[in-house]
C-alpha positions in Angstrom: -58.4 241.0 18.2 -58.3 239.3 21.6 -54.5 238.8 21.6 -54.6 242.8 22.2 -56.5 243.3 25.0 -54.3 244.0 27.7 -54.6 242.6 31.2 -55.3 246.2 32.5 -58.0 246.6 29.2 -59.5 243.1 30.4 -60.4 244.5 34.0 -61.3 248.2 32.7 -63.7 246.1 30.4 -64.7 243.6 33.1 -65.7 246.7 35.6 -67.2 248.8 32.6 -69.8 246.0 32.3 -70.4 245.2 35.6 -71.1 249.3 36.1 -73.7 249.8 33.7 -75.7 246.8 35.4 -79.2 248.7 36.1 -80.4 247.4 39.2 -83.4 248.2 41.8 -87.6 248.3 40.8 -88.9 247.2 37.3 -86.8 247.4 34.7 -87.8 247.3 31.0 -87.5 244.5 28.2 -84.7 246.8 26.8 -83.5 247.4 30.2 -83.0 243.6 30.9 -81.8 242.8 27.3 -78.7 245.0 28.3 -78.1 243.5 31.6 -78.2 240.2 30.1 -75.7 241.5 27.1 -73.6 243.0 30.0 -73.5 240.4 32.1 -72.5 237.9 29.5 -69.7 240.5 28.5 -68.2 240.3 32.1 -68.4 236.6 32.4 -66.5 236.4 29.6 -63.7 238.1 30.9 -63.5 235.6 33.6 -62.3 231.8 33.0 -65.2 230.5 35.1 -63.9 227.0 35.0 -60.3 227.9 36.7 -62.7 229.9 39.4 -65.1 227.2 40.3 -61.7 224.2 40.1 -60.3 226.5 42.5 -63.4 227.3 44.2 -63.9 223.5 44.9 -60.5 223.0 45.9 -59.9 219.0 46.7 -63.7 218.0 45.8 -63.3 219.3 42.3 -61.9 216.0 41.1 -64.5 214.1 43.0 -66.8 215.2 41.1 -67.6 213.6 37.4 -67.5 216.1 34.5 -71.1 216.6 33.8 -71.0 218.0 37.8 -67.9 220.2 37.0 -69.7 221.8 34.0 -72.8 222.2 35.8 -70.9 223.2 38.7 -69.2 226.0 35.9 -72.9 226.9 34.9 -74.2 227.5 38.5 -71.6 229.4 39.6 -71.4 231.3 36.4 -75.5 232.3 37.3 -74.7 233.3 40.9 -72.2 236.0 39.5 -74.8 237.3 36.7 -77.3 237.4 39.6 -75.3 238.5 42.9 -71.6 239.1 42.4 -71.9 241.6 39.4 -75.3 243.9 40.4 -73.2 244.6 43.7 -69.9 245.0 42.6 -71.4 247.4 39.8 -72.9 249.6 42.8 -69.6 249.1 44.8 -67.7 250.3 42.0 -69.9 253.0 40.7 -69.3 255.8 43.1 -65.8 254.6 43.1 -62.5 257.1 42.3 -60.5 254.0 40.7 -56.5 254.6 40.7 -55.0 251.6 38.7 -51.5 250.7 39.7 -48.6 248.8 37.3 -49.7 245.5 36.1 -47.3 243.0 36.3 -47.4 239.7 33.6 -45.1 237.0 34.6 -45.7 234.5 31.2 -49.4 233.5 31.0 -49.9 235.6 34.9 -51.0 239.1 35.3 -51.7 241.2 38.7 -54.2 244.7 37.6 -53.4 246.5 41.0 -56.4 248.6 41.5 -56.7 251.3 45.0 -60.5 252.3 45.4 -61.3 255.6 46.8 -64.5 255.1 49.5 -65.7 258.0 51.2 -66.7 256.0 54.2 -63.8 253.0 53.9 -61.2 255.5 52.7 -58.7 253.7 50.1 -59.7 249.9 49.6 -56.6 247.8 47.6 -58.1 245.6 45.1 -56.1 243.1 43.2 -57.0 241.4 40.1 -55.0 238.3 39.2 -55.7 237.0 35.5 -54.6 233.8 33.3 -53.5 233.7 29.6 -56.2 231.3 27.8 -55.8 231.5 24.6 -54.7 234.1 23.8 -57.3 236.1 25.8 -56.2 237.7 29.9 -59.2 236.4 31.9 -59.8 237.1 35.5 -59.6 234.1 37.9 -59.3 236.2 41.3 -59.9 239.0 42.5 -58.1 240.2 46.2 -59.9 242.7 48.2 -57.9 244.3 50.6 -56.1 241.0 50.5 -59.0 238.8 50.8 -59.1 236.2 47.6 -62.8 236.2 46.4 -61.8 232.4 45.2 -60.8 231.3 49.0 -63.6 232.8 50.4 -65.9 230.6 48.4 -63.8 228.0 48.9 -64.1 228.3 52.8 -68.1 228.8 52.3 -68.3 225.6 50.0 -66.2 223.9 52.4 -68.2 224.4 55.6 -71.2 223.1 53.2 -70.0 219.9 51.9 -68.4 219.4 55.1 -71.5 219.9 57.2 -73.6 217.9 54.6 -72.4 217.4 50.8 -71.9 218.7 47.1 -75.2 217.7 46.5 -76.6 220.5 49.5 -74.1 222.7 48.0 -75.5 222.9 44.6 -79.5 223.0 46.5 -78.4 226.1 48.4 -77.3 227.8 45.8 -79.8 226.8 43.0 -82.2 228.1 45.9 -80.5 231.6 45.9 -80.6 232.0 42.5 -84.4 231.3 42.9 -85.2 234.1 45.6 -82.6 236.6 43.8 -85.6 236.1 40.6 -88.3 237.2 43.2 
């Protein structure tokens, strides 16, 4: 079944899920059971692991593997909790023109133009990875910025300034103010 999902499905499905987030005031039990199922959808479609390796750059390997995978979880609960309720409003009011997608072996590119009233056309490029047997998302360019280089250069200035350890504090700390 996965094996025929294309890489242009995967995003469509990725952006579907992330859309029908219901944010703002109090929502109901049945209200938060859906986020939760779509949230879990869209994570899903990404290969967290190859996001955060990336993400961490050369301090990665530095750290042991019970880190990494708690590193994976962590930054898997930031994008339930930040990345997809905004990029679901972002995307919302959105007129979404998908380009060609090119696949080169296990590597695809979803070329996506967004239509912004205020912004005008916004280019948007999805690059996803073959894991088996199923396209998943491990960066996403906006307007040519890389979403995994940008955390990397905000992770950087962390563990740089301080360490890995203040890294993880700061953002098990957002995750705590984003439940309040």
């Amino acid at each position: 079944m996965a094996d025929d999902i294309s890489p242009r499905q995967t995003v469509e499905n990725l952006l579907s899920s992330i859309k029908n987030l219901k944010t703002g005031g109090q929502l109901s039990p049945e209200e938060l059971k859906a986020n939760h199922n779509l949230s879990h959808r869209a994570l899903a479609m990404m290969n967290l692991q190859e996001v955060s390796r990336k993400a961490l750059g050369k301090y990665w390997k530095k750290r042991t593997s019970e880190e990494q995978e708690g590193f994976i979880d962590l930054l898997g609960r930031m994008f339930i909790k930040e990345a997809f309720p905004n990029s679901g409003k972002f995307f919302s009011t959105l007129k979404l023109v998908y380009g060609d997608t090119e696949i080169k072996k296990s590597k695809a590119h979803v070329p996506l133009t967004v239509v912004h009233k205020e912004e005008g056309e916004i280019g948007i490029e999805f690059h996803l990875l073959k894991n088996q047997g199923q396209w998943q998302v491990v960066d996403v360019d906006l307007d040519e910025v890389s979403m995994r280089n940008n955390l990397r250069s905000q992770f950087y200035k962390i563990i740089n300034k301080n360490d890995y350890q203040d890294l993880v504090r700061r953002m098990e700390e957002k995750l705590k103010e984003s439940k309040s």
